[in-house]
C-alpha positions as YAML, in Angstrom:
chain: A
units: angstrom
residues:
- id: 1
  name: UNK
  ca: [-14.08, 10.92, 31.25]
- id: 2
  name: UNK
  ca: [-14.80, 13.95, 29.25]
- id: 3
  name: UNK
  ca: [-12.08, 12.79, 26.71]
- id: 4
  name: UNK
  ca: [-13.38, 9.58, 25.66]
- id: 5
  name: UNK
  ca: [-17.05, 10.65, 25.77]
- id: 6
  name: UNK
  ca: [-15.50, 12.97, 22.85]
- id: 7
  name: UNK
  ca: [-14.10, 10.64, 20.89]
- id: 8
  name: UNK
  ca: [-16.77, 7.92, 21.13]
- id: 9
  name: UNK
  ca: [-19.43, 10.56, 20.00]
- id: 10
  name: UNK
  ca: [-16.90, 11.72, 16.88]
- id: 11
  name: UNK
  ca: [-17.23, 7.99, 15.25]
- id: 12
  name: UNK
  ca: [-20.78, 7.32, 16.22]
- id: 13
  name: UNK
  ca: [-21.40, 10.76, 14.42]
- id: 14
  name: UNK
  ca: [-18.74, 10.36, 11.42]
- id: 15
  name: UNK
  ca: [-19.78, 6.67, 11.26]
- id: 16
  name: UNK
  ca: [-16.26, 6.07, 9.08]
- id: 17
  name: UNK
  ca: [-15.67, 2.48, 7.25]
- id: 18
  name: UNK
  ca: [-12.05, 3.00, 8.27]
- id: 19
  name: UNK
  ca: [-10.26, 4.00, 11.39]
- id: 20
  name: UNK
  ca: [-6.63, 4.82, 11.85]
- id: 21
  name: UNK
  ca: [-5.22, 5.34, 15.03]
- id: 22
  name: UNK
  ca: [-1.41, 6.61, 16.04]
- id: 23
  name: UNK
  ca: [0.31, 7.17, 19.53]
- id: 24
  name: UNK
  ca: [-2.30, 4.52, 21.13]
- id: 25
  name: UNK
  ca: [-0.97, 2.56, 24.38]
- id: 26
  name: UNK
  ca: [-2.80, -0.29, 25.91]
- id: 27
  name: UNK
  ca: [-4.86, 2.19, 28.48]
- id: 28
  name: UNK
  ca: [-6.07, 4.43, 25.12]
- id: 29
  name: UNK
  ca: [-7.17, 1.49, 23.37]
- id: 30
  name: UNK
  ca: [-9.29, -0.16, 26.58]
- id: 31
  name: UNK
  ca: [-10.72, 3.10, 27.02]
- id: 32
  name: UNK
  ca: [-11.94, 3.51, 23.50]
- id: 33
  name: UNK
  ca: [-13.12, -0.13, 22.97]
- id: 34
  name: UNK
  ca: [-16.96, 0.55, 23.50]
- id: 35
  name: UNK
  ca: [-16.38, 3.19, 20.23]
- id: 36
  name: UNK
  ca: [-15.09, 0.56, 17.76]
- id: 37
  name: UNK
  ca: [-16.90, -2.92, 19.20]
- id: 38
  name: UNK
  ca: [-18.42, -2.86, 15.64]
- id: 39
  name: UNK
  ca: [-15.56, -3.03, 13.75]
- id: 40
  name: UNK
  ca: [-14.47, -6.61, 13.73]
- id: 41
  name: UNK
  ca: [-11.64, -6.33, 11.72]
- id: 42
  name: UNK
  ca: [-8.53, -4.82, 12.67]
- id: 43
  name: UNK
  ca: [-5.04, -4.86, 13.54]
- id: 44
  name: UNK
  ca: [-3.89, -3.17, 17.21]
- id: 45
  name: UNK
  ca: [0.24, -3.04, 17.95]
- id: 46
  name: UNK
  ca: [-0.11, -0.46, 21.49]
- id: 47
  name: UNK
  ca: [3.28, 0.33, 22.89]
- id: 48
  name: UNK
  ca: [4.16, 2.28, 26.16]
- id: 49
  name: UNK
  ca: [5.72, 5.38, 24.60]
- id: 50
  name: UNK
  ca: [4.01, 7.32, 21.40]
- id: 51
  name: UNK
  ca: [4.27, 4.62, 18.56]
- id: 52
  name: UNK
  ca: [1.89, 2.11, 18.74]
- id: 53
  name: UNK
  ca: [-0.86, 2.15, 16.06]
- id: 54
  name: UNK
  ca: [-4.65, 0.78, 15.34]
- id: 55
  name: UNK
  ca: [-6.38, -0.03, 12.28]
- id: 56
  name: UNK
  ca: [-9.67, -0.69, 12.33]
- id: 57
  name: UNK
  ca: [-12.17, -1.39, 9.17]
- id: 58
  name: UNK
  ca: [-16.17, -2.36, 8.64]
- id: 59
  name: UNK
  ca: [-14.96, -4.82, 6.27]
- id: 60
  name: UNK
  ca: [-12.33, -7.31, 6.37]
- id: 61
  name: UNK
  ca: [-8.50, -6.86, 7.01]
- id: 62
  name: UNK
  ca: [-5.73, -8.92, 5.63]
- id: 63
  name: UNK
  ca: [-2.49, -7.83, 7.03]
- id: 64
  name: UNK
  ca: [0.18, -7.64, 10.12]
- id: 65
  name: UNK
  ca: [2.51, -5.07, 11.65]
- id: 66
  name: UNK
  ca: [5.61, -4.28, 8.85]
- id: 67
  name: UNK
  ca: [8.45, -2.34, 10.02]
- id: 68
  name: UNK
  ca: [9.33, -0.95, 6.59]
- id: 69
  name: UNK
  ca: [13.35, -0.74, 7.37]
- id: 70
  name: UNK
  ca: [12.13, 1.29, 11.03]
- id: 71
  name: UNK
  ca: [12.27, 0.25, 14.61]
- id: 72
  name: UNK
  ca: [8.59, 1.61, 15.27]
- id: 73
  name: UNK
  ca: [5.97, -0.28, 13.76]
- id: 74
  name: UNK
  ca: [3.37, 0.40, 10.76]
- id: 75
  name: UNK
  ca: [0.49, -1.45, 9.29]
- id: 76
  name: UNK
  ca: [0.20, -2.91, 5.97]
- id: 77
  name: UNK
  ca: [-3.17, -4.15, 5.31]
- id: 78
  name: UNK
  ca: [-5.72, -5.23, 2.40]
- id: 79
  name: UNK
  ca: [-9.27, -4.06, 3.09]
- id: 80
  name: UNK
  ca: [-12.50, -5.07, 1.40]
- id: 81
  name: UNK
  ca: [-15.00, -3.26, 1.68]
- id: 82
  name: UNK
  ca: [-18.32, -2.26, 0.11]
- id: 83
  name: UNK
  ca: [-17.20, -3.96, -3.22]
- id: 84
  name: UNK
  ca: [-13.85, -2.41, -3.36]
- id: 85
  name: UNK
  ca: [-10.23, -3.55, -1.87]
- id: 86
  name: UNK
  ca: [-7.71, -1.08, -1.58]
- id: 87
  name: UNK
  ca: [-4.30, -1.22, 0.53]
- id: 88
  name: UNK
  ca: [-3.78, 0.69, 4.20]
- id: 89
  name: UNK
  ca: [-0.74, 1.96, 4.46]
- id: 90
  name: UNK
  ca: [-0.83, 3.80, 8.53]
- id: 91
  name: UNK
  ca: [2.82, 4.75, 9.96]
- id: 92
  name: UNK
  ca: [3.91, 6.84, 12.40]
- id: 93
  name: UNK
  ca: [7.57, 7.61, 11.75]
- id: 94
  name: UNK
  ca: [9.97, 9.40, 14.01]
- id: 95
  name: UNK
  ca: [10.10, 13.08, 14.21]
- id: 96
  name: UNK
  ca: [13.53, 14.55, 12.07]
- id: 97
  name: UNK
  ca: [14.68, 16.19, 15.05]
- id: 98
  name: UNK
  ca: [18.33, 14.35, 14.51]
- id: 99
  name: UNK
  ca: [20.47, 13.56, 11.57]
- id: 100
  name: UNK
  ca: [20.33, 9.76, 12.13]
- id: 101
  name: UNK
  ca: [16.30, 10.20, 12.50]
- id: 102
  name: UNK
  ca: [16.13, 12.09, 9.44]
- id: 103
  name: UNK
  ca: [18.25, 9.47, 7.75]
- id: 104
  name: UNK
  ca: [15.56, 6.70, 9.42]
- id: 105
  name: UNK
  ca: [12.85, 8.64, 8.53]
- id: 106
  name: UNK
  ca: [13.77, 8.84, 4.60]
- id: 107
  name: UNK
  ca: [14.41, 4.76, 4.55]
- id: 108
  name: UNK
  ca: [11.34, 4.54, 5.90]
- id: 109
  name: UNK
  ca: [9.15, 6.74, 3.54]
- id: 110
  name: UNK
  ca: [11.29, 4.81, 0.60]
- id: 111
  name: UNK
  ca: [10.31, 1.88, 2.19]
- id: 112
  name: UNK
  ca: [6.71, 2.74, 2.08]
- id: 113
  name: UNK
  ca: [6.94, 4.02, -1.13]
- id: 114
  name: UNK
  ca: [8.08, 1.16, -2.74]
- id: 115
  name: UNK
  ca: [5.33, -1.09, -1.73]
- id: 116
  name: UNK
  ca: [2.97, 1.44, -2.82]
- id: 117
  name: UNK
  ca: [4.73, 0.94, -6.12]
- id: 118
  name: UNK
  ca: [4.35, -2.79, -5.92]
- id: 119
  name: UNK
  ca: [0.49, -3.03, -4.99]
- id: 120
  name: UNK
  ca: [-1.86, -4.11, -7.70]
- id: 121
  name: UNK
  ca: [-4.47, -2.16, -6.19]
- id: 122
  name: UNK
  ca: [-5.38, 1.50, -5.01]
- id: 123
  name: UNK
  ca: [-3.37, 2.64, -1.79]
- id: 124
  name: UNK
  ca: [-3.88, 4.63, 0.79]
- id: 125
  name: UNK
  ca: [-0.88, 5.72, 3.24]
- id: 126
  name: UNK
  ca: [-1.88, 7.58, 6.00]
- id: 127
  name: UNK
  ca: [-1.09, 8.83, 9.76]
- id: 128
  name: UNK
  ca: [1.11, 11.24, 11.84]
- id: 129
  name: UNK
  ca: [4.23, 11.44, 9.28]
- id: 130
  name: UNK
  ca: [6.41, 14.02, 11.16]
- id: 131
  name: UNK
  ca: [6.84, 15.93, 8.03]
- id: 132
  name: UNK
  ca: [4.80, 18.79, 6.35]
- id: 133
  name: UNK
  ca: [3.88, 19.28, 3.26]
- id: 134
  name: UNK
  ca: [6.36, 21.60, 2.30]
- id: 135
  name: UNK
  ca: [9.19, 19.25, 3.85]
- id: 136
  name: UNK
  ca: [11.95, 17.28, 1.65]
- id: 137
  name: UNK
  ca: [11.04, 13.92, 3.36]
- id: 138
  name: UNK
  ca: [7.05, 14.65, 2.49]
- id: 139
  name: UNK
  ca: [7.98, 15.42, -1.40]
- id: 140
  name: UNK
  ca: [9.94, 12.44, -1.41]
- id: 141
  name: UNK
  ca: [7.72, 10.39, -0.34]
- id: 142
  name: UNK
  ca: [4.62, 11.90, -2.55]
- id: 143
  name: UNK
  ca: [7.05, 11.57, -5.72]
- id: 144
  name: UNK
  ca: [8.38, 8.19, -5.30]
- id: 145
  name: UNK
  ca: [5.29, 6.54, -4.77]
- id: 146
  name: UNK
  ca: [3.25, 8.02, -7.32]
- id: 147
  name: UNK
  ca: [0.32, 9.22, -4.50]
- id: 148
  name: UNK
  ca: [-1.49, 12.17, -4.72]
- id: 149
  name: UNK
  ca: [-2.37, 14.17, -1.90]
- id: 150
  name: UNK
  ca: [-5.85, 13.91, -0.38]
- id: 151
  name: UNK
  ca: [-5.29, 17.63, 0.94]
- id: 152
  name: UNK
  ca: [-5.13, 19.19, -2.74]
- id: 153
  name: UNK
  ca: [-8.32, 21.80, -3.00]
- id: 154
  name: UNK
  ca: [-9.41, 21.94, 0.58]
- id: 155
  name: UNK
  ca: [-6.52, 24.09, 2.43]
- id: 156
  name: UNK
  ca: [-3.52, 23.38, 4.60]
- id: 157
  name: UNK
  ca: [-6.02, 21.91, 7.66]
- id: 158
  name: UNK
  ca: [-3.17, 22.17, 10.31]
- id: 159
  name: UNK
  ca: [-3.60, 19.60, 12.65]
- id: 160
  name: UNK
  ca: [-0.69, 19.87, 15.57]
- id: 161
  name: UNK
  ca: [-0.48, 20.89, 18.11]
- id: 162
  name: UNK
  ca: [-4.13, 21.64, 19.34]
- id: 163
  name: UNK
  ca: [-2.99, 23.77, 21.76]
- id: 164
  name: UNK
  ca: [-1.68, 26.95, 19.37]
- id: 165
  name: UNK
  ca: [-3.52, 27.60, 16.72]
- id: 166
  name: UNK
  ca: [-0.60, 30.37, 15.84]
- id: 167
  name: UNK
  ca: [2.10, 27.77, 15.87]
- id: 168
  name: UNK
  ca: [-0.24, 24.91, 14.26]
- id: 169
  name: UNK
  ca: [1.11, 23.07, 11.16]
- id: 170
  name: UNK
  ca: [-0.08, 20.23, 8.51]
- id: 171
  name: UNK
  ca: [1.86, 16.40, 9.88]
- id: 172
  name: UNK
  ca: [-1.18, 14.36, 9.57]
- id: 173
  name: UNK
  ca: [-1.46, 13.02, 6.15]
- id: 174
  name: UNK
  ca: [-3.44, 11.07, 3.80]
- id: 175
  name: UNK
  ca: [-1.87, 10.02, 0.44]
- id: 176
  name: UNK
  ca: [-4.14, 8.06, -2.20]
- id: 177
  name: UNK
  ca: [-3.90, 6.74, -5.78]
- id: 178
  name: UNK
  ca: [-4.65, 9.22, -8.12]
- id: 179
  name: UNK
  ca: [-7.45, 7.10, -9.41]
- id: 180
  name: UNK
  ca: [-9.11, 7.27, -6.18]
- id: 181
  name: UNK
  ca: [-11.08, 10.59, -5.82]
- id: 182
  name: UNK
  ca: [-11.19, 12.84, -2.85]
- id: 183
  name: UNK
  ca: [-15.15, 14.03, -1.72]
- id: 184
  name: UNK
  ca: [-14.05, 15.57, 1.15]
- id: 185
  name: UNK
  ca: [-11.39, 16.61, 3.56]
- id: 186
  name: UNK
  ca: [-11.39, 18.14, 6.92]
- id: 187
  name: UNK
  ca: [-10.26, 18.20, 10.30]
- id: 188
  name: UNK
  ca: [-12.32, 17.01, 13.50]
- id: 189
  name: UNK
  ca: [-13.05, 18.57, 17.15]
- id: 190
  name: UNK
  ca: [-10.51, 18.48, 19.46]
- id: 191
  name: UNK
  ca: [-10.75, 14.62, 21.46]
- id: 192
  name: UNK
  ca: [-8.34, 14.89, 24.15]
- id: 193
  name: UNK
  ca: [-4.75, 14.59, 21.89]
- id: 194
  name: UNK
  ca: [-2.70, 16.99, 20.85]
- id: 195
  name: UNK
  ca: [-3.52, 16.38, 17.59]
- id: 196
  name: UNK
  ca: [-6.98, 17.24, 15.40]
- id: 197
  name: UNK
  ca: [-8.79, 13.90, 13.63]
- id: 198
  name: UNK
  ca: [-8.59, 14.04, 10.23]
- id: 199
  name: UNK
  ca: [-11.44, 12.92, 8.22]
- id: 200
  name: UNK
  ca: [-11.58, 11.74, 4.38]
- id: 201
  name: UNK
  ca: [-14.48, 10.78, 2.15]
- id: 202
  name: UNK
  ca: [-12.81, 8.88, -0.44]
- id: 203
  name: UNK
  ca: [-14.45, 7.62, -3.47]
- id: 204
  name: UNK
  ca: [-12.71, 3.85, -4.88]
- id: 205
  name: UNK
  ca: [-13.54, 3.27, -8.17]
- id: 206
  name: UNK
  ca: [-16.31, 0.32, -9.62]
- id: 207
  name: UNK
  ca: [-13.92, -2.87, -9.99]
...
């Protein structure tokens, strides 16, 4: 399958520390199992519609499934790693497309950006948020949890849908403490999704 040959190459090539994975079911994550056999740690939650999520890590994880005041679930993980331990934030929240999912949405992303208030340690919140830059629910996310945004200096990379580049617009996200410094940013080939990877050379510094 031309799809998964795609994505397998794409890590073997990027070789990344961490992976983050949205919209996976039980099928996508038996099909891409060969691709992340060397990452021991991680934390999988598939579901049968487009909410399930997969964290994966070279070094260790500490952490479960959180709902953060949402039906859909997120990880919330400790990673160590090379020397340094930083918090995972990956969610997936629903699309604002009603009043009462823009209301869910924005407990949520408060949710979310109280813990990354709380943590004694640099965070990273990442994944398909359903909200662009530009958006109220994005600012008030990026403002109440004191994040900066890893996109800052390397362009608007608009990432969905794949399928119009015309119509293409900026939901994937990476968030960071500002402590944390950004090498690189950029957006992936096309695997098979109707989204483009996003990839992130972050820099943690010496504790």
């Amino acid at each position: 399958m031309r799809t998964r040959w795609i994505e397998w190459q794409l890590i073997a090539d990027e070789h990344p520390d961490v992976i983050g994975l949205v919209e996976v079911d039980q099928r996508w994550l038996e099909a891409i199992a060969p691709a992340v056999a060397g990452y021991s740690a991680r934390i999988e939650q598939p579901r049968p519609d487009n909410f399930g999520v997969a964290l994966y890590a070279r070094g260790s994880i500490a952490g479960a499934i959180t709902d953060f005041e949402s039906p859909l679930p997120s990880v919330d993980a400790a990673i160590t790693l090379h020397g340094a331990r930083f918090e995972v934030i990956l969610t997936h929240p629903l699309p604002p497309v009603r009043s009462g999912a823009i209301e869910q949405q924005h407990r949520q992303f408060d949710a979310i950006a109280a813990r990354a208030r709380a943590s004694d340690q640099p965070v990273v919140i990442m994944g398909d948020f359903n909200a662009t830059p530009w958006s109220r629910p994005f600012q008030r996310l990026l403002g109440a949890s004191g994040l900066c945004d890893s996109r800052a200096g390397f362009g608007a990379q608009a990432s969905f849908p794949v399928a119009s580049a015309l119509l293409r617009i900026p939901i994937d996200h990476l968030l960071v403490s500002c402590s944390v410094g950004v090498r690189d940013r950029r957006l992936g080939v096309d695997v098979g999704s109707d989204h483009l990877p996003v990839i992130v050379d972050l820099v943690f510094p010496a504790t």
